[in-house]
C-alpha positions as CSV (number, residue, x, y, z in Angstrom):
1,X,66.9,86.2,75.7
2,X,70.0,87.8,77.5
3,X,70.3,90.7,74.9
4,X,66.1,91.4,74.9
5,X,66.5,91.5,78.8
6,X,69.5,94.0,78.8
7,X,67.9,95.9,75.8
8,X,64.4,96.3,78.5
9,X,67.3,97.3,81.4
10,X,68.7,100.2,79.5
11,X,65.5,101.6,78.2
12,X,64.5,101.8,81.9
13,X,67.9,103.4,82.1
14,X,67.4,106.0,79.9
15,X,64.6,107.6,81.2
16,X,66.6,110.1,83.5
17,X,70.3,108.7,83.1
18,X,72.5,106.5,81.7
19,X,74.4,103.8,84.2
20,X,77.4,102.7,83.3
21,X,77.7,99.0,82.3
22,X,80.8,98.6,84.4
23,X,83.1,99.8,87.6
24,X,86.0,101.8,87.3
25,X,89.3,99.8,86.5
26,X,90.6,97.4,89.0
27,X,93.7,95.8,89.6
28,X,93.7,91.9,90.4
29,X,96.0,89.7,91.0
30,X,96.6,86.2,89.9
31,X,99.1,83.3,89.1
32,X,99.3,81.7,85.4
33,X,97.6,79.9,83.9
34,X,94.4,82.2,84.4
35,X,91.6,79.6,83.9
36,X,90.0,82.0,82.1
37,X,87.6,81.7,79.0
38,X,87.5,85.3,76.3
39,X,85.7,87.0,73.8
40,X,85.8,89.9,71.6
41,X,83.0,92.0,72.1
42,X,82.0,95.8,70.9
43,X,81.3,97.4,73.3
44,X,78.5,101.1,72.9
45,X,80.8,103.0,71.7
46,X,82.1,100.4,68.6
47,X,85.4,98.9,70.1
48,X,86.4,96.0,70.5
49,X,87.2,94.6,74.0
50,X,88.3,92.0,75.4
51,X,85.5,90.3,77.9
52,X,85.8,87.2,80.3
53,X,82.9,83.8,79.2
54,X,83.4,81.9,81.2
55,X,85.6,80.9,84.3
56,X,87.6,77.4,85.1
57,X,86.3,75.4,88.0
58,X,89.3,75.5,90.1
59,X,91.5,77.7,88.1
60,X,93.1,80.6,89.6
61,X,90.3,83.1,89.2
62,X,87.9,80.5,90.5
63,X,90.0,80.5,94.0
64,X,90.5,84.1,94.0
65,X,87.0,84.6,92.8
66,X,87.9,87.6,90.3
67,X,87.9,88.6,87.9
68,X,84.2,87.4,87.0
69,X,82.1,86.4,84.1
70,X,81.3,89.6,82.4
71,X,84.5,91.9,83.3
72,X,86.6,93.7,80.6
73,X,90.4,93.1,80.3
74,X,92.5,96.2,79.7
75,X,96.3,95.8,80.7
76,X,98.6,93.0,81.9
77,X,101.6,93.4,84.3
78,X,103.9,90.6,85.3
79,X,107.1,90.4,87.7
80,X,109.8,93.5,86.0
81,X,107.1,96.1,85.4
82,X,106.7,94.7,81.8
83,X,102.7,96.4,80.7
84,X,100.7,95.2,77.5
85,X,97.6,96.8,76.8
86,X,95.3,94.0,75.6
87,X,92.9,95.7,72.9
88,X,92.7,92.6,70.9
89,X,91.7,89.2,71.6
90,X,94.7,88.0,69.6
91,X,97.2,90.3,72.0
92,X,95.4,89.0,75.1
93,X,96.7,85.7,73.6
94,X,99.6,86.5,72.9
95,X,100.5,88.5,76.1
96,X,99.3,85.3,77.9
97,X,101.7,82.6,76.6
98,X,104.4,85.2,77.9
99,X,103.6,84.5,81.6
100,X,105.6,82.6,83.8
101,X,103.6,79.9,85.2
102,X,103.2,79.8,88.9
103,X,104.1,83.3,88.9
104,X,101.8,87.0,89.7
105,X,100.5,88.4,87.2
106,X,98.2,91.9,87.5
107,X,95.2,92.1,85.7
108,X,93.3,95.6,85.1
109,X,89.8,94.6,84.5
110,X,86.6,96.8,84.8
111,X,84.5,94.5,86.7
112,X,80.5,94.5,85.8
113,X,78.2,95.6,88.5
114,X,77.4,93.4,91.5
115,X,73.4,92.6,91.6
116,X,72.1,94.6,94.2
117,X,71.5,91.2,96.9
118,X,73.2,87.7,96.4
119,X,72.0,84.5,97.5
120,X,75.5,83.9,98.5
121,X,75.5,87.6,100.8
122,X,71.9,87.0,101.7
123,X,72.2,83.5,103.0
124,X,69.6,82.8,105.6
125,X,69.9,79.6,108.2
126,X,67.2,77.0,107.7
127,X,64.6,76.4,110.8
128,X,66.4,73.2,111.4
129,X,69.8,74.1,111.7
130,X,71.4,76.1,114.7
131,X,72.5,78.9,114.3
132,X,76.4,78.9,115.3
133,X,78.9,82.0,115.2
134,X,81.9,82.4,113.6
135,X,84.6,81.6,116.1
136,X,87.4,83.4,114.5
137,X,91.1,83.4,115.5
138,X,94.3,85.8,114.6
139,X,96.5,83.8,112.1
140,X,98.8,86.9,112.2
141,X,99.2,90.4,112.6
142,X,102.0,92.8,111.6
143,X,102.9,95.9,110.0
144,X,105.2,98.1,107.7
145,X,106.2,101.4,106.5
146,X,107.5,102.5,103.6
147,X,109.5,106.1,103.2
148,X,108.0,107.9,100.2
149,X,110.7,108.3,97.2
150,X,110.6,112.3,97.6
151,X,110.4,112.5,101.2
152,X,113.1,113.4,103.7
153,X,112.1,111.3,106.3
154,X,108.6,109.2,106.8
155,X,106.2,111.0,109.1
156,X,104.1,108.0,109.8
157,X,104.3,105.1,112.6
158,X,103.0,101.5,113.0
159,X,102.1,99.9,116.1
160,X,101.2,96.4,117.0
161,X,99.9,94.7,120.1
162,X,99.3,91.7,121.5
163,X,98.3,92.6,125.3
164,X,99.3,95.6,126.7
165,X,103.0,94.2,127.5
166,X,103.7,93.1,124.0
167,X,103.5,96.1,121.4
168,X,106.3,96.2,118.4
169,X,106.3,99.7,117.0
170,X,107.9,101.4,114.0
171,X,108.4,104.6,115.5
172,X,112.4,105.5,115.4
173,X,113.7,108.5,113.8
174,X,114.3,108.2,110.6
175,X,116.5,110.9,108.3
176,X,118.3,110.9,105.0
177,X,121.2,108.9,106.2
178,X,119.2,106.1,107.4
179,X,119.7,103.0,104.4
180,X,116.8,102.0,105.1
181,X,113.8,102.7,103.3
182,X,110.9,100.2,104.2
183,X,110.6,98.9,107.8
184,X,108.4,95.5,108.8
185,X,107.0,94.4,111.8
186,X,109.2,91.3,113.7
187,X,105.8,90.8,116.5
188,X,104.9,87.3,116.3
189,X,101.1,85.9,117.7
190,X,101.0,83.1,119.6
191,X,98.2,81.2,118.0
192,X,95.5,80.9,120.9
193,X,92.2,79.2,121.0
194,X,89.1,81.2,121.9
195,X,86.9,78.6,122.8
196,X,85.3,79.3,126.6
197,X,84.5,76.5,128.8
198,X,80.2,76.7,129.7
199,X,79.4,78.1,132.8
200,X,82.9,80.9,132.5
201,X,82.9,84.3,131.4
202,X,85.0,85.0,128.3
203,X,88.0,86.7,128.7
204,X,90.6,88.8,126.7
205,X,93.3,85.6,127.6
206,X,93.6,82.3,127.0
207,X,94.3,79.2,128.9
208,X,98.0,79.4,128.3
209,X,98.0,83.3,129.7
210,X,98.6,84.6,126.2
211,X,96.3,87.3,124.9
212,X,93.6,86.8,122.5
213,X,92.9,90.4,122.1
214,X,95.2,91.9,119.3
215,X,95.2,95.7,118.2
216,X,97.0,98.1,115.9
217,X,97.9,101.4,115.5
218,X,98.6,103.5,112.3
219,X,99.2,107.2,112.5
220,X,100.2,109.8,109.7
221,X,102.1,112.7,110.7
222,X,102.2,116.0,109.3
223,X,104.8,118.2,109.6
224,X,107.3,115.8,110.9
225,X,107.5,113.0,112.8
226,X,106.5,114.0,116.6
227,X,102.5,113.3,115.9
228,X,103.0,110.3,114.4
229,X,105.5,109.4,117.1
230,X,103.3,109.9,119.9
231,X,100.4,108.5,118.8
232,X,101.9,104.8,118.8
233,X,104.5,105.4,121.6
234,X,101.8,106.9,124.0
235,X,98.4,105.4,123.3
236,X,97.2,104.1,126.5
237,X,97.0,100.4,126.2
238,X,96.6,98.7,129.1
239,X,93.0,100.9,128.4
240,X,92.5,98.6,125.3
241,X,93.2,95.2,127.0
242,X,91.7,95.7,129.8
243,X,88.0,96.5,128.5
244,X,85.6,94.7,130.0
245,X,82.8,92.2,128.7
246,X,80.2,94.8,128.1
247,X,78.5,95.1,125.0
248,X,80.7,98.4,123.0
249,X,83.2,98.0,125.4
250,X,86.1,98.1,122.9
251,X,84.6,100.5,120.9
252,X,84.3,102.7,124.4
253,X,88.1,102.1,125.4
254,X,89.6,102.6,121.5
255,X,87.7,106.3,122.1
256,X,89.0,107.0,125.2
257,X,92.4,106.2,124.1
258,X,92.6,108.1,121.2
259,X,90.7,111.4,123.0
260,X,93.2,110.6,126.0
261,X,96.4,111.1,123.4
262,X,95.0,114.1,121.5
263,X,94.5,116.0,124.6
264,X,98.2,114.6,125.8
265,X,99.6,115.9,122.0
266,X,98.0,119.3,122.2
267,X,99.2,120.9,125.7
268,X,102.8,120.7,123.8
269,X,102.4,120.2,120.1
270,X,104.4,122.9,118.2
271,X,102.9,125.1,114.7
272,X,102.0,122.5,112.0
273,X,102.6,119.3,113.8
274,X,99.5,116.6,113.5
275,X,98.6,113.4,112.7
276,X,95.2,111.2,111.4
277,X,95.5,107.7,112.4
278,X,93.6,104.8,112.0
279,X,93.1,101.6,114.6
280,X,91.4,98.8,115.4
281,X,91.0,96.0,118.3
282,X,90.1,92.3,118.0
283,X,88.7,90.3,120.7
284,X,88.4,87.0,119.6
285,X,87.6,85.4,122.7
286,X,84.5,87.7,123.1
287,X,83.6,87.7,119.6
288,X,84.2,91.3,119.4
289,X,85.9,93.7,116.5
290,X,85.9,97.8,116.9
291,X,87.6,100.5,114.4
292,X,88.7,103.8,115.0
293,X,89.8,106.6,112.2
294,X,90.5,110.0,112.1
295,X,91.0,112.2,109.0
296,X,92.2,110.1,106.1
297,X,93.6,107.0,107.0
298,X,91.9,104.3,106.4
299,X,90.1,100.7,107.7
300,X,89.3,98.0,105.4
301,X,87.7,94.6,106.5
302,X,88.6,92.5,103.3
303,X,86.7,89.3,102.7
304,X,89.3,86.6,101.8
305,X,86.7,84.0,101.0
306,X,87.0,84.0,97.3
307,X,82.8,83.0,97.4
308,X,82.1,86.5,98.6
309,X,80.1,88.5,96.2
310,X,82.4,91.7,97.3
311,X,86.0,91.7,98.5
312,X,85.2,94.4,101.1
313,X,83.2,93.5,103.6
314,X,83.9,97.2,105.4
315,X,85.7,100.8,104.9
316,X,85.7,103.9,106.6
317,X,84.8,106.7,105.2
318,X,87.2,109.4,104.7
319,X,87.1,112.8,106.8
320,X,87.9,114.9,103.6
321,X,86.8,118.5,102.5
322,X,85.4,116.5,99.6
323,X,82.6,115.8,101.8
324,X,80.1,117.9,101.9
325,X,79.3,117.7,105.4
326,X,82.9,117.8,106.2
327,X,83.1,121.1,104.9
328,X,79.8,122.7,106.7
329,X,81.4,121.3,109.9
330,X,84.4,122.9,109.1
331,X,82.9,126.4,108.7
332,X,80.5,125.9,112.1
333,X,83.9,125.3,113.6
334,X,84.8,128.9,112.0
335,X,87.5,127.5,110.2
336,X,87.9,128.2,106.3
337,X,89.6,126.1,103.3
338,X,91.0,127.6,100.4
339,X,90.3,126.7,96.2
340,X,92.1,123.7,96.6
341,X,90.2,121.9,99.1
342,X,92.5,122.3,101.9
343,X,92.3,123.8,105.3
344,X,93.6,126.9,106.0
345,X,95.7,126.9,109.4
346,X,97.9,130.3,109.8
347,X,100.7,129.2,107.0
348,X,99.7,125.8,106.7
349,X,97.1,123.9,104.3
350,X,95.9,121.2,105.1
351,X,94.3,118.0,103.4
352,X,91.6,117.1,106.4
353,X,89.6,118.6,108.7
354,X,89.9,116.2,111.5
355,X,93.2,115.5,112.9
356,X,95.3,115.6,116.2
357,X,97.2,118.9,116.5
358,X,97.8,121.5,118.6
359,X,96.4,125.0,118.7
360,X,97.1,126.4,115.8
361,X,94.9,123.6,114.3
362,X,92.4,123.9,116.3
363,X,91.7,127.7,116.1
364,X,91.7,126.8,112.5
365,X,88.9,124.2,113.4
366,X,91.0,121.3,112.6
367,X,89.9,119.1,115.7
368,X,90.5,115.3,116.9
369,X,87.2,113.7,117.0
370,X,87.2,110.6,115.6
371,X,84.4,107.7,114.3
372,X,84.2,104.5,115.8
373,X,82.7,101.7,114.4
374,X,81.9,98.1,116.6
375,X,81.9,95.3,113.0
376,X,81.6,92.7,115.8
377,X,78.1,91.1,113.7
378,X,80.3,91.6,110.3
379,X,82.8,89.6,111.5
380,X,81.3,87.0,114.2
381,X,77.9,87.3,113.2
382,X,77.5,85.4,110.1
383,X,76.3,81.5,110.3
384,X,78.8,79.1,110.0
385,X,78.8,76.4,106.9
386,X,81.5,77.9,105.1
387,X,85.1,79.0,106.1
388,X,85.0,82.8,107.2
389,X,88.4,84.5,106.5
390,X,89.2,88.2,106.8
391,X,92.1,91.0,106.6
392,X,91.6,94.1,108.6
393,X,93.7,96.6,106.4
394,X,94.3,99.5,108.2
395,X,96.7,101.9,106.3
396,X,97.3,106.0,105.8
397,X,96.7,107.9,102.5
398,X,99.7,106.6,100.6
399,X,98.7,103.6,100.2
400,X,95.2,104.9,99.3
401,X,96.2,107.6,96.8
402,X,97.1,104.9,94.5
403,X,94.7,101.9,95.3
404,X,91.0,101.4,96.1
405,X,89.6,99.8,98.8
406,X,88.4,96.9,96.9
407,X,92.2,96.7,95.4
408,X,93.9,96.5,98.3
409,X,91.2,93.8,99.6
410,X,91.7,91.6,96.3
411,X,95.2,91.9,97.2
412,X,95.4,90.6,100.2
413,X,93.0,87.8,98.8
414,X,95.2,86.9,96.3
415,X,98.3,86.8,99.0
416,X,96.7,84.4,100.9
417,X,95.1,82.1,98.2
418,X,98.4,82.1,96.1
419,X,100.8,82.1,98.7
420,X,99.4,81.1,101.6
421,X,103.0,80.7,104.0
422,X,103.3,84.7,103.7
423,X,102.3,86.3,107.2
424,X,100.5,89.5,107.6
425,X,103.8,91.0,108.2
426,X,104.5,90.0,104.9
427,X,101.9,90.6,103.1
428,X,101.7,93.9,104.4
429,X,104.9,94.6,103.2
430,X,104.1,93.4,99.6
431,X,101.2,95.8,99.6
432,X,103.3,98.8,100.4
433,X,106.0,98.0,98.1
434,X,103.2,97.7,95.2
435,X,101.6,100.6,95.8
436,X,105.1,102.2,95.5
437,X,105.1,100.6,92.3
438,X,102.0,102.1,90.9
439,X,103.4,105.7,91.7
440,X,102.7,106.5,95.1
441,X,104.9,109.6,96.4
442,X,103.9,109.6,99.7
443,X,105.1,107.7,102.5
444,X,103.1,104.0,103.1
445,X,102.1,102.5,106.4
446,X,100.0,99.4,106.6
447,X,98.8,97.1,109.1
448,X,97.0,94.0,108.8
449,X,95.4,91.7,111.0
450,X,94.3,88.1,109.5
451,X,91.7,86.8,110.8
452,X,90.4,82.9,109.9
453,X,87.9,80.1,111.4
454,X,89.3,78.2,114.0
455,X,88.4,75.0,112.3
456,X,90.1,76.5,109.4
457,X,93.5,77.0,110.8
């Protein structure tokens, strides 16, 4: 019945185009043994591939929740860099009595489509049960960055803050003498509780005084390290902590703050010196979540709950010339890009069209305006009944020049499933250092926030 059904789906397929059967490759973590039940298969074009049956209750790609029934298995990596392409059902086999048990393991699978709704995504509450938020707290939040392997010095910086007071930044000069190639946040959060007695307002501090608002900062420079520098050294905030309990209110002071330290970095920003940047705050006493990014660095709300249908539950969408409507708004602005995609600023190109800079960039119509987003309902919003867990990635193009937004998410899943001691500080880190592993040139900032159920910690 299976094969008349997909035989029906394709002919339907067929009449303007073909869909592919499956997603570009992914890379997914795991630990051995795999719990994981294969096939040979042949696949339209007459090979022979190696497809996952069937999946073991309680193995480890049951708890991670990929790869699924359905995906295609292409390479295994393990601890030393050792590959094996698995073209056979026999080398699949064979490749997997090598692993050391207990220990990561990388799969690259190309994962079959997701159904278009899910019972598990599209859960509704029954009449007789209340409906009760998510009251989420921050298990940890921290940061890295990572010098690329051809670069003089790294133009980007990290910040982290926990209240206005509290901020641990990765800022410092760094040049060619420096030993030190990869730098982590040291900013520890005081695990608070955001529960708010009737009749009181919530507010952005707990009973103990400590905040429960938490907020980081990544910035990519450009042509050197001032941008960078004064985006995370500068930002205003006491702005961010002290935003009031107004619906949008964080999403109102992460704009001013940014729009307040372009127009700071322009009145003395020298030829060629910018920076993108992505941010975000968390208020978990308020039930409140907003994102800021301009140019191409990135935000990424992974889903850690290895039950979720996707392992991104948000991403921003770059501010590239790849874009069509990046590009018009470009040339409105009078600016002009060359056969490479790139912005043309006097002697400079330029990969986006939005960044801070001075005013070189912006007679070239390079300008600051960022998007904000408020993922308050993506976060807080959902009915509780199941343990909510969630990573806000946030992290410049180095990291995504080499993986995808659902890669990095799975990552951090798999961190946090398989070893669940590791901080954010550390899992960041691990996340930098792979993506250095996979061939990324450019320098790597992340920051991650962890976010999980109170009644979960």
């Amino acid at each position: 019945e299976r094969d008349d059904d997909e035989e029906e789906d394709d002919d339907d397929d067929n009449d303007e185009f073909s869909v592919p059967t499956r997603a570009r490759p992914t890379r997914v973590s795991l630990i051995a043994p795999l719990g994981l039940d294969l096939e040979e298969e042949t696949d339209d074009a007459g090979t022979v591939v190696v497809v996952v049956t069937g999946v073991h209750k309680g193995g480890a790609a049951d708890r991670l929740g990929a790869p699924r029934v359905g995906a295609q298995l292409l390479a295994l990596e393990w601890a030393g860099g050792a590959v094996e392409r698995l073209a056979s059902l026999d080398e699949t086999l064979a490749a997997a009595k090598k692993l050391p048990k207990g220990g990561l393991v990388e799969l690259t699978v190309s994962m079959p489509p997701l159904e278009e709704a899910t019972s598990r995504e599209e859960e509704q509450l029954d009449d007789d049960r209340e409906a009760v938020l998510t009251r989420l707290r921050v298990a940890s939040a921290g940061g890295t960055r990572r010098r690329g392997p051809k670069r003089a010095a790294t133009e980007d910086a990290v910040a982290i803050a926990v209240g206005a007071r509290h901020v641990d930044r990765l800022a410092a000069p760094d040049y060619p003498l420096r030993a030190v190639e990869q730098e982590t946040t040291t900013l520890v959060v005081p695990k608070t509780t955001t529960t708010t007695p009737r009749g009181r307002r919530p507010s952005s501090a707990s009973s103990d005084g400590s905040s429960t608002t938490v907020a980081a900062v990544v910035a990519d420079g450009h042509g050197g390290q001032a941008a960078a520098r004064h985006v995370v050294e500068q930002f205003p905030w006491p702005g961010i902590f002290d935003a009031d309990a107004n619906e949008d209110a964080d999403a109102v002071a992460l704009r001013r703050a940014w729009d307040a330290t372009a127009a700071e970095f322009f009145d003395w920003a020298k030829d060629g010196e910018g920076a993108v940047v992505a941010a975000a705050v968390v208020d978990t006493a308020r039930r409140r979540c907003a994102v800021l990014h301009c140019g191409d660095s990135r935000c990424v709300v992974a889903d850690l709950d290895p039950k979720a249908a996707r392992p991104v539950a948000f991403a921003t969408a770059d501010h590239a010339l790849s874009d069509a409507l990046e590009r018009q708004a470009l040339l409105a602005r009078g600016g002009r890009f060359d056969d490479a995609g790139r912005v043309v600023a006097g002697d400079w190109r330029v990969q986006v069209p939005r960044a801070l800079g001075g005013r070189g960039w912006r007679d070239a119509g390079i300008v600051p305006v960022a998007d904000v987003a408020t993922l308050d309902d993506a976060l807080f919003g959902r009915p509780a009944g199941r343990p909510r867990r969630f990573g806000l990635i946030l992290a410049s193009d180095g990291l995504w020049d080499v993986l995808s937004s659902d890669e990095a998410a799975l990552y951090v899943r798999s961190r946090r499933v398989f070893r669940p001691h590791e901080d954010a500080a550390t899992i960041a880190s691990h996340l930098a250092a792979r993506a250095a592993a996979l061939g990324g040139a450019d320098d790597i900032s992340v920051a991650l926030i962890l976010l999980e159920e109170e009644d979960d910690a």
